[in-house]
CHARMM-style PDB file with segment names, atoms N, HN, CA, C and O in Angstrom:
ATOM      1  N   UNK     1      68.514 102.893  15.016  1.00  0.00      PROA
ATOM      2  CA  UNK     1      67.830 101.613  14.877  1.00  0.00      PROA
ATOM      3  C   UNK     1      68.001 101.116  13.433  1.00  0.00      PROA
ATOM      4  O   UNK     1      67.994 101.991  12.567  1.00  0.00      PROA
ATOM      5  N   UNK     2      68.175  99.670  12.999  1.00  0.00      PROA
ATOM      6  HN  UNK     2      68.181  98.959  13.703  1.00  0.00      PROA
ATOM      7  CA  UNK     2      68.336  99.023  12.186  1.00  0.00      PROA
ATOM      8  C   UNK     2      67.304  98.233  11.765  1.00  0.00      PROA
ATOM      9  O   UNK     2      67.243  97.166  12.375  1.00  0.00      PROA
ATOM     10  N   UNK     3      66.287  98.438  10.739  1.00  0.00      PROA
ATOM     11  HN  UNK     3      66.336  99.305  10.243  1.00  0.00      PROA
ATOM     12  CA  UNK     3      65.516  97.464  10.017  1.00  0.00      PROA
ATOM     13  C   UNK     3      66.483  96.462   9.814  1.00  0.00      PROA
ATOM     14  O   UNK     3      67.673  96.776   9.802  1.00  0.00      PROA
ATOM     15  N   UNK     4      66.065  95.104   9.626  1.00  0.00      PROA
ATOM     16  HN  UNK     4      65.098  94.849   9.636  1.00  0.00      PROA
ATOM     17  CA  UNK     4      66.328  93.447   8.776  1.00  0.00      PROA
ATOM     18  C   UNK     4      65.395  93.396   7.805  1.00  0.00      PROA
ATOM     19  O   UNK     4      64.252  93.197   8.216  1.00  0.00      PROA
ATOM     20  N   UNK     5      65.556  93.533   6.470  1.00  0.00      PROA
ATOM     21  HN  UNK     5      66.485  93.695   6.137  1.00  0.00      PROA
ATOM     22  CA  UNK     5      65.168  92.672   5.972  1.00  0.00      PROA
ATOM     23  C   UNK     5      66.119  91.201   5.461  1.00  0.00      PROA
ATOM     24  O   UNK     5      67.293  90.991   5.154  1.00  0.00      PROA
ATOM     25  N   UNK     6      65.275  90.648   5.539  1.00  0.00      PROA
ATOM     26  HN  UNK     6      64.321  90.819   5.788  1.00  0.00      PROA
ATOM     27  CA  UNK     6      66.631  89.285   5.064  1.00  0.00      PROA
ATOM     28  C   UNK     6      65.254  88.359   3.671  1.00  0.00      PROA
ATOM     29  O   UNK     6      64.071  88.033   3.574  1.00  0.00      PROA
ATOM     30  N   UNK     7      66.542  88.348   2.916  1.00  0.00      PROA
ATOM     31  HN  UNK     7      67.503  88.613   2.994  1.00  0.00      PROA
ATOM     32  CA  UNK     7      66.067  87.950   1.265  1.00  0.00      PROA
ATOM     33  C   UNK     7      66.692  86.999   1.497  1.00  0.00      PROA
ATOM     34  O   UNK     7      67.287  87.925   2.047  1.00  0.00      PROA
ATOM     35  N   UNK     8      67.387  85.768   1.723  1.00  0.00      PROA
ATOM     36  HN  UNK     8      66.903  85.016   1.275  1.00  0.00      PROA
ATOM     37  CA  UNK     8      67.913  84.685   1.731  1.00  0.00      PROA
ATOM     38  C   UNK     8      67.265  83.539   1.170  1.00  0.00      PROA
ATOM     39  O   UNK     8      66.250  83.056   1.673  1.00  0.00      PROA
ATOM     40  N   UNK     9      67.702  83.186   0.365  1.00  0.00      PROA
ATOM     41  HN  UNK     9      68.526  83.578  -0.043  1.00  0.00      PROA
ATOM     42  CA  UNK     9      66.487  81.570  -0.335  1.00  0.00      PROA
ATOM     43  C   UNK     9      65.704  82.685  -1.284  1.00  0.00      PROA
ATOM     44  O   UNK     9      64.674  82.014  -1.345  1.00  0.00      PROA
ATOM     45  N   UNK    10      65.466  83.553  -1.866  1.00  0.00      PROA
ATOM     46  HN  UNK    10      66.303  84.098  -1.816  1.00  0.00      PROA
ATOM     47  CA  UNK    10      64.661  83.900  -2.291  1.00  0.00      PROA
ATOM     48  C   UNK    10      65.339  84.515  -3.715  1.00  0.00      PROA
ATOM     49  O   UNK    10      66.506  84.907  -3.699  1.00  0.00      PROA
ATOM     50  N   UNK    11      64.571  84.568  -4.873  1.00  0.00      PROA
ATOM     51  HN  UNK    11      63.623  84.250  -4.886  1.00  0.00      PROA
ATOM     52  CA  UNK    11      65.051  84.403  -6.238  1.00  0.00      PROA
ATOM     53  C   UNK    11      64.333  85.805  -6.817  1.00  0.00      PROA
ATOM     54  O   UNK    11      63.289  86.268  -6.356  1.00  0.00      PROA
ATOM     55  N   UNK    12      64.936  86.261  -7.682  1.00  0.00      PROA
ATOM     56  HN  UNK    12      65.783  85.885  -8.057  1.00  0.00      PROA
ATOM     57  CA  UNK    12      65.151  87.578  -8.457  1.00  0.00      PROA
ATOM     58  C   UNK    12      63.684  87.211  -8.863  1.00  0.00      PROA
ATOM     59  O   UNK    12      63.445  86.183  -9.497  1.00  0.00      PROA
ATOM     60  N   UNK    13      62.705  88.098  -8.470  1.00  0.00      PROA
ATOM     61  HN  UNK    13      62.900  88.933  -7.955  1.00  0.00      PROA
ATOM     62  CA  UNK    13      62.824  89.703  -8.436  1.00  0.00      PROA
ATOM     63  C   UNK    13      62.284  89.566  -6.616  1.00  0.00      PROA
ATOM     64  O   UNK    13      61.766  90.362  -5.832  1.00  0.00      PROA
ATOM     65  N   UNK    14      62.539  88.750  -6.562  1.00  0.00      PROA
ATOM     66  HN  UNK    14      62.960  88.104  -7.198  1.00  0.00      PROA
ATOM     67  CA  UNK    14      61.512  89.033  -4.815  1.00  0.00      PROA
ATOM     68  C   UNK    14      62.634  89.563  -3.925  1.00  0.00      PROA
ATOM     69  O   UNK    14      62.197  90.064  -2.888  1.00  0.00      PROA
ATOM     70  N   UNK    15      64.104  89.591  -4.065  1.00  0.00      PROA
ATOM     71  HN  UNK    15      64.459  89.185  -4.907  1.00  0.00      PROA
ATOM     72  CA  UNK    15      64.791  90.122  -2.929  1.00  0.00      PROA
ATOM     73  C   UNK    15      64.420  91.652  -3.398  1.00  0.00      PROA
ATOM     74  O   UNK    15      64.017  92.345  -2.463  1.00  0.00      PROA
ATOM     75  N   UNK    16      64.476  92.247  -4.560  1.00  0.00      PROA
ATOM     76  HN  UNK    16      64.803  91.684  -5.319  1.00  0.00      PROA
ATOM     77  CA  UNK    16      64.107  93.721  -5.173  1.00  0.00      PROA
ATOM     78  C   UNK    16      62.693  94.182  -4.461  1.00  0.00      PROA
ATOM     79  O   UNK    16      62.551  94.943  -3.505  1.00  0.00      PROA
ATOM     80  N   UNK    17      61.828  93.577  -5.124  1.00  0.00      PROA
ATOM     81  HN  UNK    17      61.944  92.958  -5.901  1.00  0.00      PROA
ATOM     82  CA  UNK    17      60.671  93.586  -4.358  1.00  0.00      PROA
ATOM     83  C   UNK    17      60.831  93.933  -2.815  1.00  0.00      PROA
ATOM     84  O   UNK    17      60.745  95.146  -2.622  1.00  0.00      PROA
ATOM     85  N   UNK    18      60.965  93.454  -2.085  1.00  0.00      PROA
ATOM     86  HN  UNK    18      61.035  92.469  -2.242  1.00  0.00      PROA
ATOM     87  CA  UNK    18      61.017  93.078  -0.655  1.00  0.00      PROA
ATOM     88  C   UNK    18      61.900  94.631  -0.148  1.00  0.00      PROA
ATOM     89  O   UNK    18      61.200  95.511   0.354  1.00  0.00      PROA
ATOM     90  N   UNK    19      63.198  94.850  -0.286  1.00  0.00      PROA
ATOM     91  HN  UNK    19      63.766  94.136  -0.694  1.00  0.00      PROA
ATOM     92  CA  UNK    19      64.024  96.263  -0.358  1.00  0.00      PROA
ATOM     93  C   UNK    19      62.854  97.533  -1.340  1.00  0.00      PROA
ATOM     94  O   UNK    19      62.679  98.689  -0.956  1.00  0.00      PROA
ATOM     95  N   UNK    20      62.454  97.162  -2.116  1.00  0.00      PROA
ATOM     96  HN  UNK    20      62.596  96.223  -2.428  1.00  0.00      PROA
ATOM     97  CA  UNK    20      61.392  98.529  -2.335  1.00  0.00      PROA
ATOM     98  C   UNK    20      60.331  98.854  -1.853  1.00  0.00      PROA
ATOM     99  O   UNK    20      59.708  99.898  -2.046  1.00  0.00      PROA
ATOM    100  N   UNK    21      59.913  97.458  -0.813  1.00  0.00      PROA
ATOM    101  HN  UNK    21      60.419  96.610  -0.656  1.00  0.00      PROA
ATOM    102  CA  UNK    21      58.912  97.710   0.044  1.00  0.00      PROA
ATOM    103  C   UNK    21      59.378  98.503   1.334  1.00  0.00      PROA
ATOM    104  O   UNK    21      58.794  99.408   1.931  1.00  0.00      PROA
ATOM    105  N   UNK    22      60.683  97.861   1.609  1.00  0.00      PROA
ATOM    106  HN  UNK    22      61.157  97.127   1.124  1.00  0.00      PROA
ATOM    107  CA  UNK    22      61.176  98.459   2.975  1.00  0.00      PROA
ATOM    108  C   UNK    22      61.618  99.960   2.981  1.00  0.00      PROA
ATOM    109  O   UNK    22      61.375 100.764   3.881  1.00  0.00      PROA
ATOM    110  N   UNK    23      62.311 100.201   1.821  1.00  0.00      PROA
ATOM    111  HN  UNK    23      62.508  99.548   1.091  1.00  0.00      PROA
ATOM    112  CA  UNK    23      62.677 101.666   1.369  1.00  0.00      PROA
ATOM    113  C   UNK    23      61.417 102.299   1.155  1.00  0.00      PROA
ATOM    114  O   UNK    23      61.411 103.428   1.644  1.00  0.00      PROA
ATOM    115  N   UNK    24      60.518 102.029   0.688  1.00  0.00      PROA
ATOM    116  HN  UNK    24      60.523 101.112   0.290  1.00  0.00      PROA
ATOM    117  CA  UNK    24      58.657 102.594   0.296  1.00  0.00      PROA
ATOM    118  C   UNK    24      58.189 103.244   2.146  1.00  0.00      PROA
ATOM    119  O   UNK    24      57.777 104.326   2.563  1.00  0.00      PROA
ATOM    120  N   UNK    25      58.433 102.297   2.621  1.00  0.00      PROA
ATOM    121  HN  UNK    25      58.767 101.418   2.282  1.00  0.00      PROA
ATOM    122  CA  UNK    25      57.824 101.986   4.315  1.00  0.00      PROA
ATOM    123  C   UNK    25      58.043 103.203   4.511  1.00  0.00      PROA
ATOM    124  O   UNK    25      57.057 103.892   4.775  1.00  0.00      PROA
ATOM    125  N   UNK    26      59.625 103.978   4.438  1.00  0.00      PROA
ATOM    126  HN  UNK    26      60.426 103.419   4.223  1.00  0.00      PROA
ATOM    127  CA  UNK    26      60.043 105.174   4.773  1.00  0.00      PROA
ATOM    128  C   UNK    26      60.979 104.866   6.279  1.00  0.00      PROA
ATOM    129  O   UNK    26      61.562 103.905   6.782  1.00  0.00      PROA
ATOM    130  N   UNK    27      60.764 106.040   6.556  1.00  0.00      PROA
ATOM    131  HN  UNK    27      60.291 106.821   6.147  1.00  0.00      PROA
ATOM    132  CA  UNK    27      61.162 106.210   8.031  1.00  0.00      PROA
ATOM    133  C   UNK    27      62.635 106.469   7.916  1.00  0.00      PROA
ATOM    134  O   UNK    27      63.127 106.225   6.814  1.00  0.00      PROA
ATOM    135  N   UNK    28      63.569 107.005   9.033  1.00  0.00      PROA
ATOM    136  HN  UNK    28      63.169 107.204   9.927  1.00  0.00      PROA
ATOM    137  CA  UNK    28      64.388 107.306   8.936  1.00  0.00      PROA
ATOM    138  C   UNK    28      65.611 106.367   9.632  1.00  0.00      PROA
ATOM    139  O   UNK    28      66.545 106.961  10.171  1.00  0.00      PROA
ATOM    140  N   UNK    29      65.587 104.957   9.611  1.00  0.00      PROA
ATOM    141  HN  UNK    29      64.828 104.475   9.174  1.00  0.00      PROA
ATOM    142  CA  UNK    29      66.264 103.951  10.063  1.00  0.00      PROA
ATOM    143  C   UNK    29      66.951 103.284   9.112  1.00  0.00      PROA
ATOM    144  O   UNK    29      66.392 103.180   8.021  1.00  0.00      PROA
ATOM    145  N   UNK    30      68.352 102.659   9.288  1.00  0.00      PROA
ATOM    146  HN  UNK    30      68.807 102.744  10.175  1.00  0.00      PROA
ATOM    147  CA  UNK    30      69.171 102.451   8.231  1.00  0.00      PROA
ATOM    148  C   UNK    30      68.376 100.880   8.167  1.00  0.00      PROA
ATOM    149  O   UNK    30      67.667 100.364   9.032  1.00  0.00      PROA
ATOM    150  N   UNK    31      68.697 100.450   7.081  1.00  0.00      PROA
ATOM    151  HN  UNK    31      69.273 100.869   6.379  1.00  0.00      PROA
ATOM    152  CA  UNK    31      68.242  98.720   6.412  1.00  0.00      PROA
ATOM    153  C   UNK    31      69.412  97.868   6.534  1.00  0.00      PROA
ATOM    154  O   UNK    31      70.548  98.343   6.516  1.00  0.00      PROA
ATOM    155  N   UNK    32      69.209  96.795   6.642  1.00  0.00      PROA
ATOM    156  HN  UNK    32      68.286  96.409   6.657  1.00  0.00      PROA
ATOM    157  CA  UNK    32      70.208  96.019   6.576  1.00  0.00      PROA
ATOM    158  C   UNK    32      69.590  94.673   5.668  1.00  0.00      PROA
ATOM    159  O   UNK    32      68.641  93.922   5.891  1.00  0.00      PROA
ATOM    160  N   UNK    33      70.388  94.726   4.768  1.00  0.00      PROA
ATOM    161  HN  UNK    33      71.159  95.337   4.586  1.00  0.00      PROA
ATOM    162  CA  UNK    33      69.542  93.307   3.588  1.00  0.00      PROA
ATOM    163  C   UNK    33      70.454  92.490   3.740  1.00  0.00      PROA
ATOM    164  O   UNK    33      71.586  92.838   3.402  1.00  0.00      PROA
ATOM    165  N   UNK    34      70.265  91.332   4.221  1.00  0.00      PROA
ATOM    166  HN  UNK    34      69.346  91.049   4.495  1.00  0.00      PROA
ATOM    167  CA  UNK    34      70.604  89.578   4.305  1.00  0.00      PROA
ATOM    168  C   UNK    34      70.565  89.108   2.999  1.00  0.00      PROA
ATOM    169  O   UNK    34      69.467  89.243   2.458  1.00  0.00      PROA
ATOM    170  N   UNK    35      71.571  88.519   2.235  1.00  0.00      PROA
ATOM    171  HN  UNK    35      72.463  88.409   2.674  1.00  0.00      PROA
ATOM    172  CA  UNK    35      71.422  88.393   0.797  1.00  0.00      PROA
ATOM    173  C   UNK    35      72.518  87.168   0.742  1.00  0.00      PROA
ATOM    174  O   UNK    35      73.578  87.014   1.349  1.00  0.00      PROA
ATOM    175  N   UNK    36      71.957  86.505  -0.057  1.00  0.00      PROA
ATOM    176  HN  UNK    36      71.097  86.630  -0.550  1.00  0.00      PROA
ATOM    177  CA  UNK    36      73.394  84.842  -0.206  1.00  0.00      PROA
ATOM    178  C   UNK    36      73.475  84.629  -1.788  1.00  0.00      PROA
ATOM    179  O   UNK    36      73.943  83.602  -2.279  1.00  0.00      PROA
ATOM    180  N   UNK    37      72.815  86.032  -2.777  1.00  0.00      PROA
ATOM    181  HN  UNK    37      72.434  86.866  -2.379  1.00  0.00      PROA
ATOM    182  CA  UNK    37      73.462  85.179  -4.384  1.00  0.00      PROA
ATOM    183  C   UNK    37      73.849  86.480  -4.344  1.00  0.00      PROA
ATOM    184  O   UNK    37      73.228  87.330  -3.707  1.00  0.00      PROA
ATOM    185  N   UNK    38      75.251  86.793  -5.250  1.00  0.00      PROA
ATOM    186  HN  UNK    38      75.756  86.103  -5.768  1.00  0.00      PROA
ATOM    187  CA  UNK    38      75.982  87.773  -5.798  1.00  0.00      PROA
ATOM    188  C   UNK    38      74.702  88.838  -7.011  1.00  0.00      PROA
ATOM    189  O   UNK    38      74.800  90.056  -7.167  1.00  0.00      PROA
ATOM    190  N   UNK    39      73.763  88.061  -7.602  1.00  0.00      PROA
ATOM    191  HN  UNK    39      73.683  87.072  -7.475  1.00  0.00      PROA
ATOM    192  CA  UNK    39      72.888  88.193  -8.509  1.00  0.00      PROA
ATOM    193  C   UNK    39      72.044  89.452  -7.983  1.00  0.00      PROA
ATOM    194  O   UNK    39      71.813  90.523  -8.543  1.00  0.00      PROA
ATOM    195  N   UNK    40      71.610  88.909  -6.554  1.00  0.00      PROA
ATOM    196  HN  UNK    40      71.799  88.039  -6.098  1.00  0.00      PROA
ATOM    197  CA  UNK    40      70.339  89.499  -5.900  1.00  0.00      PROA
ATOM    198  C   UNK    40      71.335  90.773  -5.321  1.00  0.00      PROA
ATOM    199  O   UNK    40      70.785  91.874  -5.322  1.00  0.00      PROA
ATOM    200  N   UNK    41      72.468  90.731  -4.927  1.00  0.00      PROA
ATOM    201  HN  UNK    41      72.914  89.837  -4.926  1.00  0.00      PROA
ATOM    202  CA  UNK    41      73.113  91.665  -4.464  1.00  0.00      PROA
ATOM    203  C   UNK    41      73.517  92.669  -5.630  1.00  0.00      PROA
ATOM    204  O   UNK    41      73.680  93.781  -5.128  1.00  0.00      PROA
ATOM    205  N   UNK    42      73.752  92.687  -7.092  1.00  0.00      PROA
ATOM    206  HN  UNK    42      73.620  91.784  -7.500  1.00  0.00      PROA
ATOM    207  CA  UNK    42      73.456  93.518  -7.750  1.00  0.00      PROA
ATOM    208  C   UNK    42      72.576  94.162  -8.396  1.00  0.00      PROA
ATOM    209  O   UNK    42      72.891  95.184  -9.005  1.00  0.00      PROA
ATOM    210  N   UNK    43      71.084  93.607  -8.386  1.00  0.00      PROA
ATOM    211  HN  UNK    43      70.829  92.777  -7.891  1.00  0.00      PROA
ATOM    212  CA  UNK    43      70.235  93.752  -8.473  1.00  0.00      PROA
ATOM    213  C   UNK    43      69.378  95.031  -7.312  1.00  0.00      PROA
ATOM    214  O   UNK    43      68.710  96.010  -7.646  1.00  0.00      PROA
ATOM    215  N   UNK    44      69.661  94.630  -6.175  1.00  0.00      PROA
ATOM    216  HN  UNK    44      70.204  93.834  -5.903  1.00  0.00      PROA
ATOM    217  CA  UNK    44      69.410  95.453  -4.751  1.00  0.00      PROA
ATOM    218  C   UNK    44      69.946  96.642  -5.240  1.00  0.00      PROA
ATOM    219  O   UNK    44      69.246  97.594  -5.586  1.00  0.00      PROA
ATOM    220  N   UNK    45      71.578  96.615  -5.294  1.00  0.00      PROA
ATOM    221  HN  UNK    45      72.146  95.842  -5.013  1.00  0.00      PROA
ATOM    222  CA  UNK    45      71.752  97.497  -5.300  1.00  0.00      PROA
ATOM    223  C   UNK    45      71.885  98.400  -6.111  1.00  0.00      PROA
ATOM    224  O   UNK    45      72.360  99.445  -5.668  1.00  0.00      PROA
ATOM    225  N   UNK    46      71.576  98.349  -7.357  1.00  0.00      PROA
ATOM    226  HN  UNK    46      71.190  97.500  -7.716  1.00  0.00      PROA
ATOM    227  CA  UNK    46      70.969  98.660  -8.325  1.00  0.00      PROA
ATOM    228  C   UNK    46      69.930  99.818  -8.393  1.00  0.00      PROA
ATOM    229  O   UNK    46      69.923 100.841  -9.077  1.00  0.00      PROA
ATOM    230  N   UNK    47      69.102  99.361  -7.518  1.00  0.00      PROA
ATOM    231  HN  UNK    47      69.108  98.530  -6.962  1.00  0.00      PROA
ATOM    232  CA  UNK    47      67.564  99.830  -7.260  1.00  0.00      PROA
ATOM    233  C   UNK    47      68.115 100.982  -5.729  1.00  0.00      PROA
ATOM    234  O   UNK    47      67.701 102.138  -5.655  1.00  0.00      PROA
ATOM    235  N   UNK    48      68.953 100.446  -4.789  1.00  0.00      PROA
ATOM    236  HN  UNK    48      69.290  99.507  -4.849  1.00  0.00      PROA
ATOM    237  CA  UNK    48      68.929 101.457  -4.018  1.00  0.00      PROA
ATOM    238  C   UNK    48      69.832 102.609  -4.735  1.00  0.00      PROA
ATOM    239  O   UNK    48      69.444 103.762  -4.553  1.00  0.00      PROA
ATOM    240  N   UNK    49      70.706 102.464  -5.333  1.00  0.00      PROA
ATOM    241  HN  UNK    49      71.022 101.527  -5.481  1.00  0.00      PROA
ATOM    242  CA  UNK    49      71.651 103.222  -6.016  1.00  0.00      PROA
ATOM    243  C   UNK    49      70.644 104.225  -6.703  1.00  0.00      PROA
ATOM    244  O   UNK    49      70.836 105.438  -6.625  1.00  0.00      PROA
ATOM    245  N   UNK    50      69.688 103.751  -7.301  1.00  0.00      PROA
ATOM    246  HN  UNK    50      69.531 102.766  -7.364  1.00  0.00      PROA
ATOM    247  CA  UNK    50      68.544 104.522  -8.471  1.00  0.00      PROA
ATOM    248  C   UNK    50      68.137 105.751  -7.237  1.00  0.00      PROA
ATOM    249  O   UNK    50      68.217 106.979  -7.214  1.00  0.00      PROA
ATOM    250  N   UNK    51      67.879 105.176  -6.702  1.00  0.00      PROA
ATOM    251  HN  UNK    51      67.814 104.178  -6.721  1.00  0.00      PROA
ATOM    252  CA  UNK    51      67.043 105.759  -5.217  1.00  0.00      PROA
ATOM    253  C   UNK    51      67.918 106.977  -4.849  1.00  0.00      PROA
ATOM    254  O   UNK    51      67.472 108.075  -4.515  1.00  0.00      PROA
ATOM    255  N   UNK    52      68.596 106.803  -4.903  1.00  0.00      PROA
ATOM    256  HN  UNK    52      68.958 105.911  -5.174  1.00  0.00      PROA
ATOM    257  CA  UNK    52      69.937 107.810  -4.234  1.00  0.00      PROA
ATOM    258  C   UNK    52      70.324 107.419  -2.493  1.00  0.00      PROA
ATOM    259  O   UNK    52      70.997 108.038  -1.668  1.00  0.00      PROA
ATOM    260  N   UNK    53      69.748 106.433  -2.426  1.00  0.00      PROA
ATOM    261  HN  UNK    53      69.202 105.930  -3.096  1.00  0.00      PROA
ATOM    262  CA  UNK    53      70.890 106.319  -0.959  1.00  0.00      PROA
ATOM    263  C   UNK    53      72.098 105.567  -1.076  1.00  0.00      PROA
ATOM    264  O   UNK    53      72.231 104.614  -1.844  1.00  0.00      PROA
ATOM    265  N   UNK    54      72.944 105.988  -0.337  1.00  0.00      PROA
ATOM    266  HN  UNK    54      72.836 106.762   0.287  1.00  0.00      PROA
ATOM    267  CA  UNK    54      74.372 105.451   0.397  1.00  0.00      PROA
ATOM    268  C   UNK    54      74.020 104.061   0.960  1.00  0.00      PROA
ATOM    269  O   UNK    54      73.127 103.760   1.751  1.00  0.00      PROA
ATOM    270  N   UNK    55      74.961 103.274   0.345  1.00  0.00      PROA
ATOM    271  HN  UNK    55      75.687 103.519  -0.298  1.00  0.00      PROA
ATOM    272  CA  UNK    55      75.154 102.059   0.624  1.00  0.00      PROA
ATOM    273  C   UNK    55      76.109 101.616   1.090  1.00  0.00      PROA
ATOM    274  O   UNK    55      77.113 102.279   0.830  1.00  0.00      PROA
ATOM    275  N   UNK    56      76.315 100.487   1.878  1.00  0.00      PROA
ATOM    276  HN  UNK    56      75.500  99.948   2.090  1.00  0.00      PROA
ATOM    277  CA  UNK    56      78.237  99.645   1.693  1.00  0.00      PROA
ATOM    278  C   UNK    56      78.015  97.882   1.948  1.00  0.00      PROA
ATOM    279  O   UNK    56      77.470  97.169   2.791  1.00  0.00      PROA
ATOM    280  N   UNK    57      78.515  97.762   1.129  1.00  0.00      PROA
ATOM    281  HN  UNK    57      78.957  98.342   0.444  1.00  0.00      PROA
ATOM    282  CA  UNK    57      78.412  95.470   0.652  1.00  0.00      PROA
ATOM    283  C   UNK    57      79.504  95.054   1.747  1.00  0.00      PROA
ATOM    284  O   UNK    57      80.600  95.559   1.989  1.00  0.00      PROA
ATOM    285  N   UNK    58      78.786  93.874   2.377  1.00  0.00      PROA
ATOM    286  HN  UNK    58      77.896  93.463   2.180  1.00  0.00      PROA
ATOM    287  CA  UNK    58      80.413  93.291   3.422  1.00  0.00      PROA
ATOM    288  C   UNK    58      79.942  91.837   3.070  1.00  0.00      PROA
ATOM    289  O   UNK    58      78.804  91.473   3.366  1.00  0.00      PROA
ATOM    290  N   UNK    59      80.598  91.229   2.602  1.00  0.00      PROA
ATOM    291  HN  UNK    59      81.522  91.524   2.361  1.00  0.00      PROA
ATOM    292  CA  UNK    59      80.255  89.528   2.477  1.00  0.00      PROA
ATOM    293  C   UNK    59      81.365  88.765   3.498  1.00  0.00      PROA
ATOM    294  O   UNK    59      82.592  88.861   3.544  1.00  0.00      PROA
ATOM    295  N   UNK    60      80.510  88.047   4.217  1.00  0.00      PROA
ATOM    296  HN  UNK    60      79.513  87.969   4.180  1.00  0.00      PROA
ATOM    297  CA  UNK    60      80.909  86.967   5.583  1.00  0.00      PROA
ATOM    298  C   UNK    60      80.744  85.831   4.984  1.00  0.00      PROA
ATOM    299  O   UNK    60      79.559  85.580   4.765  1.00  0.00      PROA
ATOM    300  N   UNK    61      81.660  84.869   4.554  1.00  0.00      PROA
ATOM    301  HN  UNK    61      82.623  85.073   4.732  1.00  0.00      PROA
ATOM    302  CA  UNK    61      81.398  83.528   4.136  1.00  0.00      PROA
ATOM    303  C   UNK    61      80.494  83.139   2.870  1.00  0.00      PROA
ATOM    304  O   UNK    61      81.099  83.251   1.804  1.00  0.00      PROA
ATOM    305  N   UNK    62      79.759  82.898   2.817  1.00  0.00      PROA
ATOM    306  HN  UNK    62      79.267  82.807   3.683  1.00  0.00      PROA
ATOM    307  CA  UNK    62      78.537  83.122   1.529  1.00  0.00      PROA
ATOM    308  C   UNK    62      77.720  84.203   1.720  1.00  0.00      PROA
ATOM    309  O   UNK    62      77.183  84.740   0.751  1.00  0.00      PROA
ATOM    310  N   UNK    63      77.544  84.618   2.904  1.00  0.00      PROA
ATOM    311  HN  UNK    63      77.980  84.181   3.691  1.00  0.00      PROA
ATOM    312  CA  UNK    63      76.372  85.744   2.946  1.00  0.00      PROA
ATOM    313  C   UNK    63      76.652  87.158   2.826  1.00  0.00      PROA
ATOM    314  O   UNK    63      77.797  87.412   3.197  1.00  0.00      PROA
ATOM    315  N   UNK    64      75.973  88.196   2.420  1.00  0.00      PROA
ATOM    316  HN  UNK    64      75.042  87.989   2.118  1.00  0.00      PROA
ATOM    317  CA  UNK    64      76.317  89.261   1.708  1.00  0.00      PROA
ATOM    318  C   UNK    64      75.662  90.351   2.529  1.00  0.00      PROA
ATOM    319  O   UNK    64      74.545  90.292   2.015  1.00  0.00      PROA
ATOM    320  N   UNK    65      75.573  91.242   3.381  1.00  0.00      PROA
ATOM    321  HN  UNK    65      76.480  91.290   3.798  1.00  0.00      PROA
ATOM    322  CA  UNK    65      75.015  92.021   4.467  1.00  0.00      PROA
ATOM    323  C   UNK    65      75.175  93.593   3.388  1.00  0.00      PROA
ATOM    324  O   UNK    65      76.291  94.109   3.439  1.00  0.00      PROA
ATOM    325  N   UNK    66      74.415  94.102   2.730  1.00  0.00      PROA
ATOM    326  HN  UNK    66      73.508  93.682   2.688  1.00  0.00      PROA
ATOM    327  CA  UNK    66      74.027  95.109   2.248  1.00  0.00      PROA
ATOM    328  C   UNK    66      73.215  95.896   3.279  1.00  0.00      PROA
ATOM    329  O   UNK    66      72.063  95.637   3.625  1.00  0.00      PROA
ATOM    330  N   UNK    67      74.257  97.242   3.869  1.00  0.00      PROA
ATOM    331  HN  UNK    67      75.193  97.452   3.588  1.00  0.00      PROA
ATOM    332  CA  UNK    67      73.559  98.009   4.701  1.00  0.00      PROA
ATOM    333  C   UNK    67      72.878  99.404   4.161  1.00  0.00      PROA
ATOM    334  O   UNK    67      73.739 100.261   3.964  1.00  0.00      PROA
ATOM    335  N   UNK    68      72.144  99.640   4.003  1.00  0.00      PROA
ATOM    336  HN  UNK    68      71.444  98.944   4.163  1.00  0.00      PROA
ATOM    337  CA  UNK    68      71.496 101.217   3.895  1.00  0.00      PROA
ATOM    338  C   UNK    68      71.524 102.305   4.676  1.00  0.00      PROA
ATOM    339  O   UNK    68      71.057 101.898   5.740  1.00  0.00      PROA
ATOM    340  N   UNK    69      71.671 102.940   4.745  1.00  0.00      PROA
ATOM    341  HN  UNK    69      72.051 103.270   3.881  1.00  0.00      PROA
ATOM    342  CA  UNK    69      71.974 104.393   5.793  1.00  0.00      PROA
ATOM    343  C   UNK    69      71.008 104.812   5.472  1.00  0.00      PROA
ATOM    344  O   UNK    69      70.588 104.857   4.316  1.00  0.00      PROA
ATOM    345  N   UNK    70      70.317 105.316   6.749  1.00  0.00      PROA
ATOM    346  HN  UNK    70      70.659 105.279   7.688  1.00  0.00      PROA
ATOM    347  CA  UNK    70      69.476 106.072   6.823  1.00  0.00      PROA
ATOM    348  C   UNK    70      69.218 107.063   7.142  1.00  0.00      PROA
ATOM    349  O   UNK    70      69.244 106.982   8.370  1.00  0.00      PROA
ATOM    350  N   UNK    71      68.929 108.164   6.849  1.00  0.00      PROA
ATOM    351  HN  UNK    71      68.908 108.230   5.851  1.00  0.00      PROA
ATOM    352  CA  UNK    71      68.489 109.805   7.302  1.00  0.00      PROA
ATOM    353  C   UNK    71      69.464 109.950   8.647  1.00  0.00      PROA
ATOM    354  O   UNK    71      69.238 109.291   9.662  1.00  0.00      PROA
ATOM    355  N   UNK    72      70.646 110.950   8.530  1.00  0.00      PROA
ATOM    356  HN  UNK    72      70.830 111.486   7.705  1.00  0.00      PROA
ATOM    357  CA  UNK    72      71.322 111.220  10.201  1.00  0.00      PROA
ATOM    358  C   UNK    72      72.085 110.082  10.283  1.00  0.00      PROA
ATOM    359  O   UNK    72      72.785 110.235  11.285  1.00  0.00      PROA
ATOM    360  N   UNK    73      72.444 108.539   9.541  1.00  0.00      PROA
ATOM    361  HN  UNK    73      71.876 108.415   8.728  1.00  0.00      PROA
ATOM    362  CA  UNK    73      73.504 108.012   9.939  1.00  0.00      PROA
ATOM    363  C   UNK    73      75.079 108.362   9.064  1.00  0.00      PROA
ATOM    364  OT1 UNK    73      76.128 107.846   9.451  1.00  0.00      PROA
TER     365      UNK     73
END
């Protein structure tokens, strides 16, 4: 199963915010962050990187799909 969070329209520090709430939540389901500034996407990942999880960036047109793996994926 795949959490959404989606940060879209939303300005530094609240996409961070929002991913440390979802990573905080726990559980063992990968994340998927919805992201449309290059800014907020280094920033994210930044913070999950700190964290120590596995990540991978795929950008579709303007939008930026930062997935998280979670526990077993």
């Amino acid at each position: 199963m795949v959490k959404e969070v989606d940060v879209r329209g939303l300005s530094c520090p609240f996409p961070v915010i929002k991913v440390k709430k979802a990573l905080d939540e726990g559980g063992k389901e990968s994340i998927l962050v919805i992201i449309d500034t290059e800014v907020s996407v280094e920033n994210v990942s930044r913070l999950v990187r700190s964290r120590g999880h596995d990540f991978k960036v795929e950008k579709n047109e303007d939008i930026y799909h930062l997935l998280i793996k979670g526990e077993g994926s």
